[in-house]
Every structure is written in C-alpha cells, then in structure tokens.
N, CA and C of each residue as an Amber inpcrd file, in Angstrom:
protein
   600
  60.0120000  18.4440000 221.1930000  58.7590000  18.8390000 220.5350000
  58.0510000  19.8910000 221.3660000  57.3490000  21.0290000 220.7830000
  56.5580000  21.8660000 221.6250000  54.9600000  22.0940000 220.5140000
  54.4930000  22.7000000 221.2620000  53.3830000  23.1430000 220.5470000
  52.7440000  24.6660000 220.4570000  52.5300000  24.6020000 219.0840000
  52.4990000  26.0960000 218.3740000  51.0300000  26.9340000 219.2250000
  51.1580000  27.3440000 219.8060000  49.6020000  28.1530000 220.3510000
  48.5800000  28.0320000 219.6590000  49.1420000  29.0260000 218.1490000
  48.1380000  29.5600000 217.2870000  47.7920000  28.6490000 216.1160000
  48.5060000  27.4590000 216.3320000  47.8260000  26.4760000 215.2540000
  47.9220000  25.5650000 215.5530000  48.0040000  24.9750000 216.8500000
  48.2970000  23.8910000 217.1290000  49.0410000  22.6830000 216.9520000
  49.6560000  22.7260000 215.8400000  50.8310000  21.9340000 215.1800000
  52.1750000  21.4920000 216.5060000  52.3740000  20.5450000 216.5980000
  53.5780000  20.3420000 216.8620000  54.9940000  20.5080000 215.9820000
  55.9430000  21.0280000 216.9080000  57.3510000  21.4250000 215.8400000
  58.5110000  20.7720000 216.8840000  59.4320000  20.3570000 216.2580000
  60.5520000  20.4020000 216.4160000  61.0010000  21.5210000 217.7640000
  61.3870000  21.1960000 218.6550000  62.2380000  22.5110000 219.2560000
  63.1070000  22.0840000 220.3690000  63.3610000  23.0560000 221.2220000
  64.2640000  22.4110000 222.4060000  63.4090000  22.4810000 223.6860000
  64.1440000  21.6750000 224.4710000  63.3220000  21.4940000 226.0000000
  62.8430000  22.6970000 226.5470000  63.5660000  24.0090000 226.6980000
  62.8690000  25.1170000 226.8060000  61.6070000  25.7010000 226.1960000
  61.5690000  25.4150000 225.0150000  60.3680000  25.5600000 224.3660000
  59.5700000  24.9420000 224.6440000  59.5380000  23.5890000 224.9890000
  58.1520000  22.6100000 225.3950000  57.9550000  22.9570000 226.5740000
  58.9440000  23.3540000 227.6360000  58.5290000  23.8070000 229.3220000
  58.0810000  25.1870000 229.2070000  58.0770000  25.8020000 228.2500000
  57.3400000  27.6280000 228.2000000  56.1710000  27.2970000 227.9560000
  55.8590000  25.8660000 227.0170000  54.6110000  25.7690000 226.9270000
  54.0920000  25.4940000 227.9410000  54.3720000  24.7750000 228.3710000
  53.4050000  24.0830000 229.6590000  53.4550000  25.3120000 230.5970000
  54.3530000  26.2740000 230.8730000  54.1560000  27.3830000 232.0130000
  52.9670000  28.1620000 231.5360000  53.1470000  28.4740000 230.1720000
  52.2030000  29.5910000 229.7320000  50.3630000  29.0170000 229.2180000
  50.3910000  27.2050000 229.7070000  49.3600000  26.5350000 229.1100000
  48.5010000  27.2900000 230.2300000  47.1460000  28.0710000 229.9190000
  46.2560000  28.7410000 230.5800000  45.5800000  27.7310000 230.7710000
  44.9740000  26.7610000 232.2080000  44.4210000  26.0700000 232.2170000
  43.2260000  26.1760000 232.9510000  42.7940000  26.9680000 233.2280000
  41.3550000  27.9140000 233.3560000  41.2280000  28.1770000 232.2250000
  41.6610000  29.1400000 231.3880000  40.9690000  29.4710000 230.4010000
  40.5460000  28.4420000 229.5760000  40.9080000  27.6600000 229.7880000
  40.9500000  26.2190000 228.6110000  39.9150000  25.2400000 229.2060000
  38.9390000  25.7080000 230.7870000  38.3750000  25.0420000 230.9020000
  37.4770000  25.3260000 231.1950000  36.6990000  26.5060000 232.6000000
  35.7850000  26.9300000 232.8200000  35.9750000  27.7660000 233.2010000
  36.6760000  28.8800000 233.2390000  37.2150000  30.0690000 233.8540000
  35.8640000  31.0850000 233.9170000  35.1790000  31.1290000 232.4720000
  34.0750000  31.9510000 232.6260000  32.9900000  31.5100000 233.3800000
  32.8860000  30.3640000 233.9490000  31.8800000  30.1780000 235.0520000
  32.0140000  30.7660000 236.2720000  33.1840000  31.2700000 236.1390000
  33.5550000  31.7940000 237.6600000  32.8470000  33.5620000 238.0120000
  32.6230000  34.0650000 236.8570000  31.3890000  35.0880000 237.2800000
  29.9840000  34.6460000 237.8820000  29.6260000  33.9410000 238.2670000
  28.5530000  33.2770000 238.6420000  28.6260000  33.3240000 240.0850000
  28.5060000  33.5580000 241.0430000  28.2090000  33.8710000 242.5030000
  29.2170000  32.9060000 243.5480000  30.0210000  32.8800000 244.1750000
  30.1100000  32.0280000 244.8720000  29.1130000  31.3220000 245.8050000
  28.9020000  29.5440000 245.5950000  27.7840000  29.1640000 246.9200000
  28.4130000  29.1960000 248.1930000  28.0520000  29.8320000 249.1010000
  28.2260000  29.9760000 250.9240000  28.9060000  28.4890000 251.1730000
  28.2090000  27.4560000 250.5080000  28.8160000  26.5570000 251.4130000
  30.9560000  26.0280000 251.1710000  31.0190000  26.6270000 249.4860000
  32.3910000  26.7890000 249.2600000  33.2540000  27.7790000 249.7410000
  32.5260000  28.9220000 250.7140000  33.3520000  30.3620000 251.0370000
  34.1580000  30.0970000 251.5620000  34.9540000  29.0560000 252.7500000
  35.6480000  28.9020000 253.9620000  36.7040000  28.5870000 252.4320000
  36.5450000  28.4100000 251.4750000  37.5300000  27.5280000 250.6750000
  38.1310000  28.7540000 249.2830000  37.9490000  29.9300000 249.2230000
  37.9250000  31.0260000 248.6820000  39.4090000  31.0100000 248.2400000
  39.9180000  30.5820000 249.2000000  41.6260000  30.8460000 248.8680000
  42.2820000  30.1230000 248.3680000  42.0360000  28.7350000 247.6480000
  42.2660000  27.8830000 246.8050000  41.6650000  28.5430000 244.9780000
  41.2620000  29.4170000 245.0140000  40.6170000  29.6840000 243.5680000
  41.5790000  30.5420000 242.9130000  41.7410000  29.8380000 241.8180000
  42.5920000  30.7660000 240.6490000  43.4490000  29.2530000 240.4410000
  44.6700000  30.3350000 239.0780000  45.2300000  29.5210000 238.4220000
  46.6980000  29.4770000 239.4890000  47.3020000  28.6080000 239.6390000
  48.8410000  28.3650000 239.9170000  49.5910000  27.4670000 239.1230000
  51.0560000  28.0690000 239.5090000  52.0740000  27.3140000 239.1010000
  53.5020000  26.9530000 239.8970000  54.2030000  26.0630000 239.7670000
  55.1420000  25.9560000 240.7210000  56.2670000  26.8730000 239.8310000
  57.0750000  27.4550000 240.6590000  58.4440000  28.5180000 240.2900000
  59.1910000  27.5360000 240.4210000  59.7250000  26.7240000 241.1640000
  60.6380000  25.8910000 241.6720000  59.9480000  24.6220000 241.5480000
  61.1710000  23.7670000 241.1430000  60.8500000  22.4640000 241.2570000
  60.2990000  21.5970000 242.1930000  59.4350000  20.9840000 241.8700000
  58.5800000  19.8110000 242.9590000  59.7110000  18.9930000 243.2530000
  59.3680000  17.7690000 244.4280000  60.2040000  16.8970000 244.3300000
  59.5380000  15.5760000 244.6950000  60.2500000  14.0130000 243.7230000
  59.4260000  12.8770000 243.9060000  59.9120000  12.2530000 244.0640000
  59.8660000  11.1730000 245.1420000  60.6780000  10.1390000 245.8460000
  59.5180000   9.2400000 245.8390000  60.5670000   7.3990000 245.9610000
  59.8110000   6.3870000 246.4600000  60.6350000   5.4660000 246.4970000
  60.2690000   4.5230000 247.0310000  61.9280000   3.4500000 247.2950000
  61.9760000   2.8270000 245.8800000  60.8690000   2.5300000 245.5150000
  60.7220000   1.7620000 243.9460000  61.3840000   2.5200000 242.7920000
  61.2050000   4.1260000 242.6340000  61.6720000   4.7420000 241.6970000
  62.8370000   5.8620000 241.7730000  63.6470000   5.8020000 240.9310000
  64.3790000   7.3150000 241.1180000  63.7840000   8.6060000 241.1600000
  64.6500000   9.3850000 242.2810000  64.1000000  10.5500000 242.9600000
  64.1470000  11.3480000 241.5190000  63.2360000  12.2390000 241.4190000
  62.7090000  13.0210000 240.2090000  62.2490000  14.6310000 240.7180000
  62.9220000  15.5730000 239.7870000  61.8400000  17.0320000 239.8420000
  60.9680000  16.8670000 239.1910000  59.8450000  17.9910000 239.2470000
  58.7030000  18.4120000 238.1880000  58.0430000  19.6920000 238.7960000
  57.3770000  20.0250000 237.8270000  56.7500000  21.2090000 237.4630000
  55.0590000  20.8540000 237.2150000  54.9200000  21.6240000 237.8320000
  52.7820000  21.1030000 238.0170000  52.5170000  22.8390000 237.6170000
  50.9550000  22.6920000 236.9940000  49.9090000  23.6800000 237.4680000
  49.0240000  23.5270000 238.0380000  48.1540000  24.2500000 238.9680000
  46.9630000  23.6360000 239.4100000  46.2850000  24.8040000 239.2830000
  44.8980000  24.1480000 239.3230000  43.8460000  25.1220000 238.6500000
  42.2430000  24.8940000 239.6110000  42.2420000  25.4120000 240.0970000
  40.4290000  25.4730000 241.0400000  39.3600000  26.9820000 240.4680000
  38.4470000  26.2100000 240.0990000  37.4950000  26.9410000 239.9600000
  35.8470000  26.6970000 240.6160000  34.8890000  27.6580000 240.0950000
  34.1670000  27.5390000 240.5640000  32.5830000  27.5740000 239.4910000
  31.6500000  27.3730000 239.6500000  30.3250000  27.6480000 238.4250000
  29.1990000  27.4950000 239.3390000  29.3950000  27.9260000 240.7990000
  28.4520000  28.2910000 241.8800000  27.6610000  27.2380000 242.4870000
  27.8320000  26.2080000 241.8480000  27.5490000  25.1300000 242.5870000
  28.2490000  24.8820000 244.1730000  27.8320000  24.1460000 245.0720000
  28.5300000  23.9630000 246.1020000  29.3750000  23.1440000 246.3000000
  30.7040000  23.1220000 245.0640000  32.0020000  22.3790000 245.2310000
  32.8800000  22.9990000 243.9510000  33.9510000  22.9980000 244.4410000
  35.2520000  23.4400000 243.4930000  35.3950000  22.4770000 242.8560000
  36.1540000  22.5210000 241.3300000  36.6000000  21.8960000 240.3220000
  37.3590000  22.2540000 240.3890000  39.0060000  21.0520000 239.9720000
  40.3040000  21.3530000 240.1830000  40.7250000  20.4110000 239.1120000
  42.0830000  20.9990000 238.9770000  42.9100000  19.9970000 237.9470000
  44.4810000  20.3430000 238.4330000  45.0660000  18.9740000 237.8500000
  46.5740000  19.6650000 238.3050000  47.0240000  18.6420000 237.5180000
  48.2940000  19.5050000 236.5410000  48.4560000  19.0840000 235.2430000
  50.1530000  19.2180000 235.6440000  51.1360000  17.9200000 235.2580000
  52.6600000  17.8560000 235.9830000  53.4070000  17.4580000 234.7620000
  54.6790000  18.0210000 234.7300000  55.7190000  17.4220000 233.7340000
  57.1120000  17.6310000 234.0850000  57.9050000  16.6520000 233.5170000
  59.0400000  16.3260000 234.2420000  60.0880000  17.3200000 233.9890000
  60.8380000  17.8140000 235.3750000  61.4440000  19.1540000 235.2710000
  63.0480000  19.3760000 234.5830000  63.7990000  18.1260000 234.1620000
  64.2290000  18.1110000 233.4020000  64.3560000  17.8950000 231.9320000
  63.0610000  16.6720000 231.1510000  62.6100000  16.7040000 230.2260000
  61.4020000  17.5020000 229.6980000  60.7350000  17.9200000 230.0460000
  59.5260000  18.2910000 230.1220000  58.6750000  17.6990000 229.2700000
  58.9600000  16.2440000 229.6250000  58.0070000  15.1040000 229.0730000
  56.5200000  15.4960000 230.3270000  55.5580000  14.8590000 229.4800000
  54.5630000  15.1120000 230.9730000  53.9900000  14.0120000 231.3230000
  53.5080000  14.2210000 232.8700000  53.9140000  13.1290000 233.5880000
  52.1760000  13.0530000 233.9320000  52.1880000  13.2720000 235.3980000
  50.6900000  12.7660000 236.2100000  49.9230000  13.8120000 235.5760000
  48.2580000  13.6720000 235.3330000  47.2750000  14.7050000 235.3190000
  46.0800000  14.3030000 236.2090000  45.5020000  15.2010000 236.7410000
  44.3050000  14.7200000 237.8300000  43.2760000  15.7110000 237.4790000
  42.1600000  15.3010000 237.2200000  40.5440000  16.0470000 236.9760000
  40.1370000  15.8400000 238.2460000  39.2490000  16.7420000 238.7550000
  37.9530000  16.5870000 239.6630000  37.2780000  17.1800000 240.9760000
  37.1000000  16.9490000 241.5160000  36.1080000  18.4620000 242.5590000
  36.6930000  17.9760000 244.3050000  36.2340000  19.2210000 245.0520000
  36.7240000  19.2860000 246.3660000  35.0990000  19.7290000 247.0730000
  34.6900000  19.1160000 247.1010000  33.3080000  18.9990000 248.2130000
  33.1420000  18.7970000 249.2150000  32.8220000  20.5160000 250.3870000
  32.5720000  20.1800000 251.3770000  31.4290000  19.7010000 251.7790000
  31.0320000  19.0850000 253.3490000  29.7780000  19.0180000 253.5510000
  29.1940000  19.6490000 254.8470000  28.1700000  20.4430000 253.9530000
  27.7800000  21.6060000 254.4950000  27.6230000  21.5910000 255.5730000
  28.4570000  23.2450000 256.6090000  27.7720000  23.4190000 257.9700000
  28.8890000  22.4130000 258.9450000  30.0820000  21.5670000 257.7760000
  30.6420000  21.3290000 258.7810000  32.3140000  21.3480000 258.4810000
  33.3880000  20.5220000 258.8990000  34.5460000  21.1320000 258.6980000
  35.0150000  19.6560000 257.5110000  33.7770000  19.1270000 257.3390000
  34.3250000  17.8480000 256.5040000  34.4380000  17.9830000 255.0540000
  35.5340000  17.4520000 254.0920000  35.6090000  17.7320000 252.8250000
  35.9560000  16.1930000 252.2000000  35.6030000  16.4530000 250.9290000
  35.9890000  14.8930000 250.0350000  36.6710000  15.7270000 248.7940000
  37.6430000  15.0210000 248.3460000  38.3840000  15.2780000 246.8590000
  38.1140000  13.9490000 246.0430000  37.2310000  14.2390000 244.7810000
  36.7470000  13.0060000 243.6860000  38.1940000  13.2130000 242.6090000
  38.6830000  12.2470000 242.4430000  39.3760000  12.5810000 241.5540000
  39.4020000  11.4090000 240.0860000  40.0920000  11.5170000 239.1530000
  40.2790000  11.3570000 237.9970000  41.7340000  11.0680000 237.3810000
  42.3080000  10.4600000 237.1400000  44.0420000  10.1710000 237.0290000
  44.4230000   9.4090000 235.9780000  45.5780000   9.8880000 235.2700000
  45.2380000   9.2780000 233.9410000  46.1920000   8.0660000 234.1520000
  46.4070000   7.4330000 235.0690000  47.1820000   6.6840000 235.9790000
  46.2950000   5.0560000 236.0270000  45.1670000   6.1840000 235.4030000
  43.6530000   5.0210000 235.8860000  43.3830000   4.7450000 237.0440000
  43.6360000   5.4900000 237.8800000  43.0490000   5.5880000 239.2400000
  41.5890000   6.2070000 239.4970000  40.6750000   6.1160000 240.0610000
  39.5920000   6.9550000 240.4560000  39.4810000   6.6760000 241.9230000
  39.9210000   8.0960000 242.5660000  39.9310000   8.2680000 243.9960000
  39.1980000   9.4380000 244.9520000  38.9540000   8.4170000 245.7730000
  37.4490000   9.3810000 246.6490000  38.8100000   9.5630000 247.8700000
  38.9490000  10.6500000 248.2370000  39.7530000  11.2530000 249.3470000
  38.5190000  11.9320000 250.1320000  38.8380000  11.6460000 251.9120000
  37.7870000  12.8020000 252.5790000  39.0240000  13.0070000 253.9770000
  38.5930000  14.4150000 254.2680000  38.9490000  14.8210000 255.7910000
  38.6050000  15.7690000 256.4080000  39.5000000  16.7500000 256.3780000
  39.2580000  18.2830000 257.3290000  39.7670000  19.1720000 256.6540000
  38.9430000  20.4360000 256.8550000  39.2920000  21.7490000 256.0930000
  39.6910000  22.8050000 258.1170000  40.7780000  23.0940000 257.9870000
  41.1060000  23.6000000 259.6350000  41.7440000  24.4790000 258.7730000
  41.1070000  26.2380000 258.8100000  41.8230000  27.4020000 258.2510000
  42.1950000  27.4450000 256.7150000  43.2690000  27.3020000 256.3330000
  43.6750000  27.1680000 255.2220000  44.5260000  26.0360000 254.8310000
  44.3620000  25.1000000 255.6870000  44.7230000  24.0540000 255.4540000
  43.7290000  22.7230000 255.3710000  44.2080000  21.5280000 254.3470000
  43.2410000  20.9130000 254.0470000  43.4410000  19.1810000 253.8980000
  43.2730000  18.1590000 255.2990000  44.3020000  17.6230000 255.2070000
  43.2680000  15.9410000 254.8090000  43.7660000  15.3730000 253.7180000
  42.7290000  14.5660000 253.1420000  43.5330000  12.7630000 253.2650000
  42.4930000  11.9060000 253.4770000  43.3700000  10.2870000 253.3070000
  42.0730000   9.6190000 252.5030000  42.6560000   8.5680000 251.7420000
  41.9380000   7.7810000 250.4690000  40.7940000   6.9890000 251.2230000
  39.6810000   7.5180000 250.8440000  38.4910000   6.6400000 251.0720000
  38.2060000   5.2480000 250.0610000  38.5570000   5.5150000 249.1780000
  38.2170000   3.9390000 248.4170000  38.7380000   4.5810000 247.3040000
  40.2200000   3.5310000 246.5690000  40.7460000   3.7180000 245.2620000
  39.9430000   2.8040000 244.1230000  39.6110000   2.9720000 243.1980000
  39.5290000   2.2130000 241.6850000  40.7760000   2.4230000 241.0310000
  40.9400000   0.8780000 240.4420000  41.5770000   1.2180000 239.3940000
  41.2110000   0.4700000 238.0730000  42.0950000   0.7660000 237.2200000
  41.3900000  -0.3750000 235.7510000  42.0240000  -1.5700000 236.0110000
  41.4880000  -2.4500000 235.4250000  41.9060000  -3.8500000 235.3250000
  43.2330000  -4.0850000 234.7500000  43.9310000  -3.1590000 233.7450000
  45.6260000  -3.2930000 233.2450000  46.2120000  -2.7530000 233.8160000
  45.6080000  -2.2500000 234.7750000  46.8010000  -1.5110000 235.9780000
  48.0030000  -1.9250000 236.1660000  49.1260000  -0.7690000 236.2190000
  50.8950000  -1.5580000 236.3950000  50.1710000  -1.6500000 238.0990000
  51.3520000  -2.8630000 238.4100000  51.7180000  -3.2620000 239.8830000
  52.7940000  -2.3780000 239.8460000  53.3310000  -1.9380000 241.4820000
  52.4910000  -2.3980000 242.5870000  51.1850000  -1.2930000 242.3830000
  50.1720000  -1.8390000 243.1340000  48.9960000  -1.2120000 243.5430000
  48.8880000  -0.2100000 244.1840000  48.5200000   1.1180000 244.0530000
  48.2910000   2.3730000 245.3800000  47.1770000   1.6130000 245.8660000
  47.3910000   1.5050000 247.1960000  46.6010000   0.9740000 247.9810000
  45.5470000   2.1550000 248.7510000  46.1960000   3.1440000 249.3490000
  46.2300000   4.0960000 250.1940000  46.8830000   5.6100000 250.1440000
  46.3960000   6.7000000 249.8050000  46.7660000   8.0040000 250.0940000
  46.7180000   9.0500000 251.1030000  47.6500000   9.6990000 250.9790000
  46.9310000  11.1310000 252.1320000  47.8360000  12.2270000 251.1700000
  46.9330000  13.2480000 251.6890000  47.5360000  14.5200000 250.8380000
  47.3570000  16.0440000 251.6920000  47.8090000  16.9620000 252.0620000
  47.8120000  18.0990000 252.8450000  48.3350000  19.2430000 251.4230000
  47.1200000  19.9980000 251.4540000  47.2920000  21.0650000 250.8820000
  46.6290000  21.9910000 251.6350000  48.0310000  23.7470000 251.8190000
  47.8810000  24.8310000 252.8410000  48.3060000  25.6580000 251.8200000
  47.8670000  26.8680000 252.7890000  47.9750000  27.8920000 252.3470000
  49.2670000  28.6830000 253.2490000  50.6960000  28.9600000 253.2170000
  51.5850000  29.3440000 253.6430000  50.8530000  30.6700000 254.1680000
  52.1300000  31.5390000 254.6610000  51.8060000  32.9420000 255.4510000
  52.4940000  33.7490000 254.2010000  53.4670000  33.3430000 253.3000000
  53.9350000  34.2640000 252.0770000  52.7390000  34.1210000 250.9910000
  51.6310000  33.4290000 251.0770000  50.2180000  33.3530000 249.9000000
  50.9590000  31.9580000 249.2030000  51.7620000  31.2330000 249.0210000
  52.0200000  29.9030000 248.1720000  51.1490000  29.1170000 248.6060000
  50.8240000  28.5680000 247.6120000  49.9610000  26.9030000 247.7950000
  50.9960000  25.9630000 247.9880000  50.9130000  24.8850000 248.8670000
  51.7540000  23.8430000 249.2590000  51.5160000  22.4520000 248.9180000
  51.5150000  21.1090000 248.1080000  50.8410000  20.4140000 248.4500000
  51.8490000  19.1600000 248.7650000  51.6430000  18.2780000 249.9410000
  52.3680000  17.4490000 250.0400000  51.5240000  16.0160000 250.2330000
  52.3800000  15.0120000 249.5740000  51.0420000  13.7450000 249.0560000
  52.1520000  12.4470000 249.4170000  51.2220000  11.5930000 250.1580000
  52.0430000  10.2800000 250.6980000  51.4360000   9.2470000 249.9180000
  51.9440000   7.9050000 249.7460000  50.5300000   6.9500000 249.6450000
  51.6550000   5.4420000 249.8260000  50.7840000   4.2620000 250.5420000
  50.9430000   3.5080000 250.5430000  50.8800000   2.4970000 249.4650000
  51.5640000   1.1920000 248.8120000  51.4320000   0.5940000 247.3240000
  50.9770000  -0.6040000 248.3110000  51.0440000  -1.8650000 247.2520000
  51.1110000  -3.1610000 247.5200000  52.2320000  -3.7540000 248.4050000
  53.5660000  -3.0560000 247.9690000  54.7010000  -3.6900000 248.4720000
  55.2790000  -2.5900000 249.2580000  54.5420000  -1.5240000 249.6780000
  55.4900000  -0.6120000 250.4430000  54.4900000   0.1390000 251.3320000
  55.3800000   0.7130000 252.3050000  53.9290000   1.3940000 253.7880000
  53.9560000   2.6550000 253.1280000  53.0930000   3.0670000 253.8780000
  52.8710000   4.4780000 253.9250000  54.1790000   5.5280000 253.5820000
  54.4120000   6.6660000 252.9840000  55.6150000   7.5570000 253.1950000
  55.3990000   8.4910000 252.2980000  55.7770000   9.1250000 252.1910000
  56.0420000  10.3940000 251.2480000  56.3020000  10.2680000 250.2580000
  55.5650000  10.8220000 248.9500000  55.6460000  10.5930000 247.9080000
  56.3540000  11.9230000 246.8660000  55.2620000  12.8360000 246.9090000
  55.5430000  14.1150000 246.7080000  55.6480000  15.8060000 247.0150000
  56.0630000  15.8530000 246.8670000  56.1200000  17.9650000 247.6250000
  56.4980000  18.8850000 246.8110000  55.1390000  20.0100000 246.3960000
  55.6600000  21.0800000 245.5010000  54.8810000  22.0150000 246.0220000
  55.5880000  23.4290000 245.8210000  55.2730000  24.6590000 246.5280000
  54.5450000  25.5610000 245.0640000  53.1420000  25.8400000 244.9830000
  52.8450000  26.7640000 243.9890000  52.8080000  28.3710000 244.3000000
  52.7480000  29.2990000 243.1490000  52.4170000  30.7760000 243.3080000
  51.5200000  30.5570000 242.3800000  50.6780000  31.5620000 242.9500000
  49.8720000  32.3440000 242.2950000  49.9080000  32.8560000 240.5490000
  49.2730000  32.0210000 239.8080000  49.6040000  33.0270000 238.3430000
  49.0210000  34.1790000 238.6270000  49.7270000  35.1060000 237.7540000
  49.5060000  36.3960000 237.3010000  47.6660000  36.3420000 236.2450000
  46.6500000  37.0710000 236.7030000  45.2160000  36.9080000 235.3620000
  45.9880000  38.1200000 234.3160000  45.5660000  37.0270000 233.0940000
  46.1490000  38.2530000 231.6930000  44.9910000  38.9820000 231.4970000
C-alpha cells in the first residue's frame, strides 16, 4: 500500500512505492516549518546545527537480545518558532517492508547559560520520556530522567535510556540509543547515520 500525495487515497502498490513515500514525506513542511522565519532565541544558538529536515541514505540498524536484528529508515526533523527550545520529531519504518515502525514528538530544552539539556518526548509506544544531560560542541549526550508509560503497556518494561546524538566532521547527523528493559541491562539498542535533506 502507498499513499497518493495529491489525494490522499491509499492504492495498491509495491514496497518501493510506499518507501518513496516515506523518503519524500516533507515533515517540516507538514508541521511548522514556517515558524522557522521567526528569529532564533540566543539561548537555542549553541544548538543551530541540529535544524532542518533529515533523512537516513543507508539503513539504521536494531538489535536486542529479545528481538530479531532489524534495518530501518527514519526522518528526523528539528525546528524552531523562537521560543527557547527546539521541536523535533523522528518518524521510522522498516527497511525491508516499509511497514512503519517507532514515531517520537517533542522538544530539546536547554537550560540557559549552561551546558545542560532535557529531551521531552512523546512515543507512540506509549512512552512519555523526560531525557536530560550535556550539550559538549556538537554533540549531545542524554540518559532517561523518569519514563511514563500507559497502563496496557507490552512487557518487558523500558526501564532506562541513553541516547548520543553528534554531529560527524562529513555534516551527518548520528544518533545512537541504548536502553535498559525489565529483564535486560543496559546495551545498545539502535544506530542510524542521517544527511541532510535537500529544501525544495
């Protein structure tokens, strides 16, 4: 199944067609992109190089002892509407089906004047997670301050996260994400390398 741009209809098609969609899904434009004429606030500047749309070229990769190892394909999207914190999203689907998989809403707030940051997030996982740490250059390296989840939550439980997103020396966004469950420690969860979209 893919979906028609210009009328929104779903059709019939092949896996290529549903993964063009998701490459070519503009997800700034689709959300606040035009707020981003609005001034940057000083206290988001150190964080300048996270803004715009990306996408991964190459496949992510997802491991865990519980599940089979898996590719995928993410976009991520940071913007801004001059307030003093970025809005982000990062929208994933699976790189051989291009069924879709994780989506995450929500903002990256530093606090001002110093090198400390929090990520609020949103997961359709039913998670709601407060991440805080350090912003050092272009790198940004965050662990789970307190998870929610809903009450039908599948077991096991994410107990615990950490996540490091940098900025390489070729301009790629990097992000690599661990998290601890109920029944398993800490380890590595996921790793995908983004570029830069092209603005139409």
């Amino acid at each position: 199944m893919h979906v028609d741009l210009k009328t929104g209809n779903m059709t019939s098609g092949c896996l290529e067609c549903s993964v063009r969609w998701w490459l070519n899904l503009d997800v700034g434009n689709n959300i606040n992109s035009s707020l981003n004429t609005r001034p940057l606030h000083p206290d988001v500047a150190h964080l300048e190089w996270l803004l715009g749309h990306w996408e991964s070229k190459t496949p992510g990769q997802g491991t865990y002892p519980t599940i089979r190892p898996f590719q995928y394909h993410e976009q991520a999207n940071f913007t801004h509407c001059g307030q003093p914190l970025l809005d982000y999203a990062f929208y994933a689907f699976h790189g051989d089906t291009g069924r879709p998989l994780h989506r995450e809403v929500g903002f990256l707030r530093p606090k001002a004047g110093t090198t400390q940051i929090a990520l609020i997030s949103a997961q359709n996982t039913g998670l709601s997670v407060v991440e805080e740490g350090e912003v050092s250059g272009k790198t940004i390296t965050l662990t789970s301050h307190s998870i929610s989840r809903i009450t039908f939550g599948k077991e096991p439980r994410v107990v615990k996260t950490k996540r490091i997103l940098s900025l390489d020396q070729e301009g790629k966004l990097r992000q690599n994400f661990s998290m601890e469950t109920s029944n398993q420690e800490m380890q590595p969860h996921l790793e995908i390398t983004y570029c830069r979209k092209m603005q139409r």
